[in-house]
N, C-alpha and C positions, 0 to 999 in steps of 0.2 A: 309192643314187641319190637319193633323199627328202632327204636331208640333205644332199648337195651342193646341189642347188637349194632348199633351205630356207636354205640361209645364206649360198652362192653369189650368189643373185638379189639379196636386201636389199643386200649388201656391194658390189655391182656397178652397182644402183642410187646407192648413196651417194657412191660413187666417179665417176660421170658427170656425178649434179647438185648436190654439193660439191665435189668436188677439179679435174675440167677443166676448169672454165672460171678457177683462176688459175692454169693452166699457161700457159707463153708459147703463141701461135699458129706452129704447125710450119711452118718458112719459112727461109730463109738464115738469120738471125739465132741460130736454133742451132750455125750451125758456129764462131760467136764464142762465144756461152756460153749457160745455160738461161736469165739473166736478157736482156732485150730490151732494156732502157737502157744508156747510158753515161754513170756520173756522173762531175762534170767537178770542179774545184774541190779541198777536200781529201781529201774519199775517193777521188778520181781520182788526185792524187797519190800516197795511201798505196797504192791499187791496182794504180798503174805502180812505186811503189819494191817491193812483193812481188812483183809478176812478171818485173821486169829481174833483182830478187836472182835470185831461181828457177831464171828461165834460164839467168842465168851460172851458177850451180851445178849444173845440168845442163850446161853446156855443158864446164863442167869437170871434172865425173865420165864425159861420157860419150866425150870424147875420148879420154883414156887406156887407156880399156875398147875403144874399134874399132881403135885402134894396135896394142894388144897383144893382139888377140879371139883368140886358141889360149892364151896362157898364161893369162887369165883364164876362160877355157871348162874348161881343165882343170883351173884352181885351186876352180874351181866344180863338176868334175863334172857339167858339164851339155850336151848337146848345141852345136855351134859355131854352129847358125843360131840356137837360139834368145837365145844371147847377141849374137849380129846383131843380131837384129832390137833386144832391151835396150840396148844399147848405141846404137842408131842413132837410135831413138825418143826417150834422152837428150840426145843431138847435136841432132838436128834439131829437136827439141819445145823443148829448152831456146831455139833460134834462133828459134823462130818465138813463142815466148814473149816475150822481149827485145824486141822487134818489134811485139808483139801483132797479131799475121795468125792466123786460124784458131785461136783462142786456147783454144777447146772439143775441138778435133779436135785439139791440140797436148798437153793437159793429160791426154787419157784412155789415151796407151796410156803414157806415162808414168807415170800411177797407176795400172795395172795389173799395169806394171814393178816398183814401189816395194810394190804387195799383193803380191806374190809375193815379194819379197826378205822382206816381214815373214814370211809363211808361213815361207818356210825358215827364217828366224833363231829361228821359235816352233819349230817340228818341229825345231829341234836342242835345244831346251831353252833357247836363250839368255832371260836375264833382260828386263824392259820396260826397266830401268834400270840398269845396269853399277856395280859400286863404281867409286870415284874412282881411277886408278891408284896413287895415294900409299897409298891406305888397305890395298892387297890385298899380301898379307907377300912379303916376297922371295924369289922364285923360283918364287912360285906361278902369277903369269901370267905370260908374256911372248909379245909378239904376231910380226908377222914381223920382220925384221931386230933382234930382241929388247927391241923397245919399241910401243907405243901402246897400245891402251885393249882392256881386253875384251871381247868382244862382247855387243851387244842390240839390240833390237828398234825405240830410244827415234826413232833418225834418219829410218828407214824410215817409220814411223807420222806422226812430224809433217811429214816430208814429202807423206804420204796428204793430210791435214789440209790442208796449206798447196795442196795442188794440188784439193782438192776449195773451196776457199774462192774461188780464180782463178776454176775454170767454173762457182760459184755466181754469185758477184759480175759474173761477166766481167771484161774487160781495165780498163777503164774508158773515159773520154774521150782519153784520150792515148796512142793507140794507133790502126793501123792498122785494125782493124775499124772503130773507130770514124768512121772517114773515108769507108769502104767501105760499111758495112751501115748 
């Protein structure tokens, strides 16, 4: 108990009066992102071209996945709501990404979606990095309908990356929150 509050307290101290006060102020402006501005100009730009790509690329994985949610649930082995809900949160999160509405409450269960696809592609063993298909000898992979890439970890992750960079950055200027909040 002495050593929890031996190192507890300092740490908790430090933590109140260096680190809160440059956190944003808890307020609407969290459900766009943890930063409070919106820059305009070119990082506004590069900000609206990574979150419309994003979206659309949600918007296009997770269409396919709520169409077909039993043959992907069972190609997954994994319960059908919880691929519901994966799939829905790619759909909608990718749209309201495009958009930039809710741009923080859009990117997180998304990324939660995209940490857990990484988890299971590590707990099977899969590589961060896949050889090139050309390189891997013949007959040794082949994926479904006897062609594409073999699996890893590489898409999942900078996916992580690329959606933890949205709710840092926020949407930018050019964007609905921006207009709203």
């Amino acid at each position: 108990m002495k050593y929890k509050l031996a190192f507890g307290f300092p740490i908790g101290l430090f933590l109140t009066t260096h680190v809160s006060y440059h956190l944003p102020a808890l307020g609407t402006n969290l459900l766009s992102s943890v930063n409070n501005e919106y820059p305009g100009g070119i990082l506004g730009v590069v900000l609206l071209l990574l979150r419309v790509s994003v979206g659309v690329l949600f918007v296009l994985h997770g269409y396919p996945k709520i169409t077909h949610l039993k043959q992907w649930a069972d190609s997954m082995k994994m319960p059908m709501f919880l691929c519901f809900i994966s799939a829905a949160t790619m759909l909608g999160g990718g749209l309201f990404l495009i958009v930039g509405f809710l741009t923080l409450l859009a990117t997180l269960p998304i990324l939660a979606s995209m940490a857990f696809a990484m988890f299971l592609d590590v707990k099977k063993g899969a590589p961060f990095v896949a050889s090139d298909p050309y390189l891997i000898p013949e007959g040794e992979y082949t994926g479904p309908k006897g062609q594409g890439e073999p699996p890893s970890w590489e898409k999942a992750f900078m996916y992580c990356v690329m959606l933890i960079t949205i709710a840092g950055f926020g949407p930018g200027a050019y964007s609905l929150d921006a207009l709203i909040w």
